[in-house]
N, C-alpha and C positions, 0 to 999 in steps of 0.2 A: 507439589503444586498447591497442596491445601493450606501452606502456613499463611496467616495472618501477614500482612506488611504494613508499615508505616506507612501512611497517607502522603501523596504527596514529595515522599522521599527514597531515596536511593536504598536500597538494598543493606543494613548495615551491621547483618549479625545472619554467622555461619551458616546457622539452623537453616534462614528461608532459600528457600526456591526459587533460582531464575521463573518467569515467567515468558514465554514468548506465544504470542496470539499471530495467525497467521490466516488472511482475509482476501480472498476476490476482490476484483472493482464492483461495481454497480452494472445496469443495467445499458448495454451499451447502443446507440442508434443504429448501426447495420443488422444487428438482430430484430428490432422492430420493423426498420424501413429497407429493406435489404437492395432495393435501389440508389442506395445514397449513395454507393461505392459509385455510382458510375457517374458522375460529377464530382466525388470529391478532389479536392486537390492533394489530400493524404489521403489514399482510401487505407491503407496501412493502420490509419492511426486515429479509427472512431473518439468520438467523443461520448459521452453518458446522456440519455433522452432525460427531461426532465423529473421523470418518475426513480431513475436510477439516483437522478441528486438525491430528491427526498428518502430513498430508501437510505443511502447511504447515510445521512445526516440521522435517521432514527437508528440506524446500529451504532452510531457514534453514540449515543443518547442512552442505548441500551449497556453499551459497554462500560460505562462512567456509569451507572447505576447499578449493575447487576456481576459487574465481574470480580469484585471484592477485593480489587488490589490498583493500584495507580500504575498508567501508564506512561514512563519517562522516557521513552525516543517510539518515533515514528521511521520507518524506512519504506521506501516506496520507489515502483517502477516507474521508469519515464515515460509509458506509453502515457498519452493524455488522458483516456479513462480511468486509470490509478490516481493520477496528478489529482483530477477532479472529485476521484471516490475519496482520496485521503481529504482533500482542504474540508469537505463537507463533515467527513469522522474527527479530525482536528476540531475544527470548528464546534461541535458537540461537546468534544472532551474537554475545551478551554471554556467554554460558555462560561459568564460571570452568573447572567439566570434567562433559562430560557422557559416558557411557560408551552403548555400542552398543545397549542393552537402554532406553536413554530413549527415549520413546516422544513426550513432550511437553515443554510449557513449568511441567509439573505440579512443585513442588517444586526446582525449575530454578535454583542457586544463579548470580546474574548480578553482572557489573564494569557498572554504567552509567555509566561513562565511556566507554567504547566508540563509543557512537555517539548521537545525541539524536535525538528523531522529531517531528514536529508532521502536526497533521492541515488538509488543507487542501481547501477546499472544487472548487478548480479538477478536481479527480481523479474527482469524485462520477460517481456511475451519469447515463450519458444519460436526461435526463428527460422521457420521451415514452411514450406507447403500446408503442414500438418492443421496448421494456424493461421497461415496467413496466404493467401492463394499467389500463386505465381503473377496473375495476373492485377493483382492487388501492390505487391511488394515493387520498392522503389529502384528504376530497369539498370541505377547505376549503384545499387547496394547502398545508397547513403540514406539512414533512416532520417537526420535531419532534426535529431534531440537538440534543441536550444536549451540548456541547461537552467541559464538565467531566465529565461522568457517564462520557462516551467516552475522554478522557485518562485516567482511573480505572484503565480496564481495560486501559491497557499497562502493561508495567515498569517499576516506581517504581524512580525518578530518570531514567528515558529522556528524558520529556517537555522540548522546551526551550519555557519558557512566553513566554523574550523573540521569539518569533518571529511575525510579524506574517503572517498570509495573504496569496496573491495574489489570489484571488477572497475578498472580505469576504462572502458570502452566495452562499448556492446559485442558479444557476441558474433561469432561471422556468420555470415548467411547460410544458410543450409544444413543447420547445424542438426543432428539423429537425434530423433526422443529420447532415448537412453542417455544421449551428453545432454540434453537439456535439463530431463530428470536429475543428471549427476549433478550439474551447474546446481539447482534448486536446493538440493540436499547439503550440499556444500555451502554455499551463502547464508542458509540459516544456519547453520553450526559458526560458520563464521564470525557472525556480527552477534549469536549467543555470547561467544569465545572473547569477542572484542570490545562488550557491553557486562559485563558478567555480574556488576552491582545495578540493573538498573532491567527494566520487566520492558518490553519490546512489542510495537505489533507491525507486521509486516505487510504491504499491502503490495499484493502481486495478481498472479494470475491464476486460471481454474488449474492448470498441471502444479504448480509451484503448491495449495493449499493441497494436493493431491499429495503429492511427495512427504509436505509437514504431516498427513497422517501417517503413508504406510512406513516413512522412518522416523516417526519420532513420538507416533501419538501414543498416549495414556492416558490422558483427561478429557474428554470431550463436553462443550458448555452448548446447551442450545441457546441460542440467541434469535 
């Protein structure tokens, strides 16, 4: 994971290293406000408090400066917190120039050639109790992913729309930490497997970054 890579380009000599970076969302509103559940209309499906946008948008910032290799696909969960924490990390990575005082992906002039992202459902939040409280979770199991609505709200021309999912549907409800574990460990090998010229960061959730370490870490980067 130490080798050198071409800027900007694809993977093109044996010697280097896949790359895959694997990242939490941000900072989400029902961990702030933990009343919000009880009005929302998806309490399932928080959104990022504004402080999670910024934060997100500075490891975007951090990553494109400090991780020494280009990032060429984005993959992300559909819960709306990811949606949200990726458009802000995009947004960073595509910056044509942003100056010290940018805060977000607000007005954020972007090159989307840079990198293309697709959302995929293998990433998604564990879908159990564990996670997500019985009384939180949607009473007819339909979590209600708009897939278009969600490609919307990243960076117009990010989206690669030729790109076909590994998991075609979410998860079934109720699904044991252990299969979810296994789900996580498997989808990153996956889309490793399926991307193998091209350096990856996946943005999921706190068990999924959990998993990239105890099966697969070697290198850890403080960011």
């Amino acid at each position: 994971m130490d080798a050198p890579l071409p800027e900007n380009n694809t993977i093109n000599d044996a010697t280097h290293l896949q790359n895959v970076v694997v990242m939490r969302h941000g900072d989400r509103i029902d961990s702030i406000e933990p009343l919000w559940v009880t009005t929302a209309a998806r309490p399932w499906d928080p959104p990022l408090v504004e402080d999670g946008r910024i934060r997100a948008f500075g490891t975007g910032r951090k990553l494109k400066t400090d991780l020494g290799f280009p990032i060429h696909r984005v993959f992300v969960s559909p819960f709306l917190r990811c949606i949200q924490t990726a458009a802000e990390v995009v947004s960073a990575l595509c910056a044509v120039e942003d100056g010290p005082d940018v805060l977000s992906s607000h007005g954020v002039a972007i090159d989307p050639s840079k990198l293309k992202v697709s959302i995929e459902y293998g990433l998604c939040e564990m879908l159990n109790r564990e996670t997500i409280g019985r009384d939180c979770a949607p009473k007819d199991g339909n979590f209600g992913f708009n897939i278009s609505e969600l490609e919307a709200m990243l960076p117009a021309g990010t989206v690669d729309h030729a790109v076909k999912p590994v998991y075609k549907e979410l998860p079934q409800w109720e699904e044991t930490v252990m299969g979810a574990r296994t789900r996580y460990e498997q989808i990153i090998k996956a889309l490793a497997d399926k991307y193998p010229s091209e350096n990856l960061l996946l943005v999921t959730h706190g068990e999924g970054v959990g998993v990239s370490v105890s099966a697969y870490f070697e290198r850890h980067i403080s960011l």
